[in-house]
C-alpha positions as a Markdown table, in Angstrom:
| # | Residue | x | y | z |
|---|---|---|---|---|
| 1 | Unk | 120.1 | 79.6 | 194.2 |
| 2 | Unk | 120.8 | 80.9 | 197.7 |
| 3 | Unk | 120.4 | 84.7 | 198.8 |
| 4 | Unk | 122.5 | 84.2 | 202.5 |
| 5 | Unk | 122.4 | 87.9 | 202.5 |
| 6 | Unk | 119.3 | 89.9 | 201.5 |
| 7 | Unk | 118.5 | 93.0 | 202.8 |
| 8 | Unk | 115.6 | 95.0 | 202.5 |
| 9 | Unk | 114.0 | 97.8 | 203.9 |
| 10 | Unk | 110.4 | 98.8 | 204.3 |
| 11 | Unk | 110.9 | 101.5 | 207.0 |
| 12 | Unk | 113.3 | 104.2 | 207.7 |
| 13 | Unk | 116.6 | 104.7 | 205.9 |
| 14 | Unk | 115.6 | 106.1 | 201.9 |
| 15 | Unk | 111.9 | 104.6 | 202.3 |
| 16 | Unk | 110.1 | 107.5 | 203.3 |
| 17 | Unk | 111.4 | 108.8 | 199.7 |
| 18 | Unk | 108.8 | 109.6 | 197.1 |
| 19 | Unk | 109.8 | 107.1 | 194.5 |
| 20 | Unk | 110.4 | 104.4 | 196.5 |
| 21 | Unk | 107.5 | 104.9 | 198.7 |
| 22 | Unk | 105.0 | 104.8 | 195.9 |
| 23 | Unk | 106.9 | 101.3 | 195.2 |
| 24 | Unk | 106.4 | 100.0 | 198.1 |
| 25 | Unk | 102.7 | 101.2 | 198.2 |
| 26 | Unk | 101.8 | 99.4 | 194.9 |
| 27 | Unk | 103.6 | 96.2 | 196.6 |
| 28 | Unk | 101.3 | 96.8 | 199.5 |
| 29 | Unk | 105.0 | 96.6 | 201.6 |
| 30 | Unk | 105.2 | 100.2 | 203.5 |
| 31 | Unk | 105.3 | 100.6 | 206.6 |
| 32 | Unk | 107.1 | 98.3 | 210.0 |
| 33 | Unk | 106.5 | 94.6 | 209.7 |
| 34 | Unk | 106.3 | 94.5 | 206.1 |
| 35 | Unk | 109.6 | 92.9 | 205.7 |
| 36 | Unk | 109.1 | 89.4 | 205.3 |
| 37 | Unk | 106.9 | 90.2 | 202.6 |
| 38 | Unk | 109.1 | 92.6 | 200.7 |
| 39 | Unk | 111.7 | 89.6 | 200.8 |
| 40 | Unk | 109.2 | 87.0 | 199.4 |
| 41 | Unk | 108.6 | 89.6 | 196.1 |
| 42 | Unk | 112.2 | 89.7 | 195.8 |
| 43 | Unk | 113.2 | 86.0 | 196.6 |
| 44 | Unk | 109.9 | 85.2 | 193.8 |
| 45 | Unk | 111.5 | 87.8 | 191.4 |
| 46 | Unk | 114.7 | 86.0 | 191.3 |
| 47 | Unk | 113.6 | 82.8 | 191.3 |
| 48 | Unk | 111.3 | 83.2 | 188.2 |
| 49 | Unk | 114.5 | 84.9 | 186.5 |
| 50 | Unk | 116.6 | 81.5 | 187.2 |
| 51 | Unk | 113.7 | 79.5 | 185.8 |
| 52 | Unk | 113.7 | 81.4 | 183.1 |
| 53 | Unk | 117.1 | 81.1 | 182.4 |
| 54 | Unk | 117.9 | 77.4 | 183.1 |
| 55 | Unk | 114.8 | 76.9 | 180.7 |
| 56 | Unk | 115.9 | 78.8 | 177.9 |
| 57 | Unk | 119.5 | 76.8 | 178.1 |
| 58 | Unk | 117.5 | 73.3 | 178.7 |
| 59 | Unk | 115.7 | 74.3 | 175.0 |
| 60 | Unk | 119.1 | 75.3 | 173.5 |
| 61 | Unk | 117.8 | 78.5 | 172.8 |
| 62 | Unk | 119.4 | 80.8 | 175.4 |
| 63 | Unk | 121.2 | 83.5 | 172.6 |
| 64 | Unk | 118.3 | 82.9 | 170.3 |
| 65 | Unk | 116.4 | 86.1 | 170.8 |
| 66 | Unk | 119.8 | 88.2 | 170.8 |
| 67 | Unk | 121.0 | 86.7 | 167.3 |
| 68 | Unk | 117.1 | 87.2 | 165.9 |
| 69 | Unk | 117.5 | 91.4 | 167.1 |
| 70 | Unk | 120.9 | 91.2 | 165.8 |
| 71 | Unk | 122.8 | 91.7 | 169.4 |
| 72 | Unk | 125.0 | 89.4 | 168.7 |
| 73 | Unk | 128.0 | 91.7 | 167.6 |
């Protein structure tokens, strides 16, 4: 997986919003020179979403759940 082109924020622009400052609160991210730690949450999140994935089709079990809660129609 690459991300060549990530871009967060943690100051300025729609940060100093109330939603998405209480976000990046409870990620202890607000505020200048938080960056590089905003982009380690997001580069982890992703990363545990491909691993999830390339597990679940390494098992054979990738539509499993969706056929069990009958999504697959």
């Amino acid at each position: 997986m690459t991300i060549p082109s990530l871009i967060v924020a943690t100051y300025g622009g729609g940060t100093g919003m109330a939603t998405q400052q209480e976000c990046l609160e409870i990620l202890d991210c607000d505020g200048p020179g938080n960056v590089n730690k905003l982009a380690e949450i997001a580069a982890a999140t992703v990363l545990a979403g491909e691993t999830s994935l390339g597990a679940a089709i390494s098992a054979s079990d990738w539509v499993t759940g969706h056929e069990s809660l009958g999504r697959d129609r």
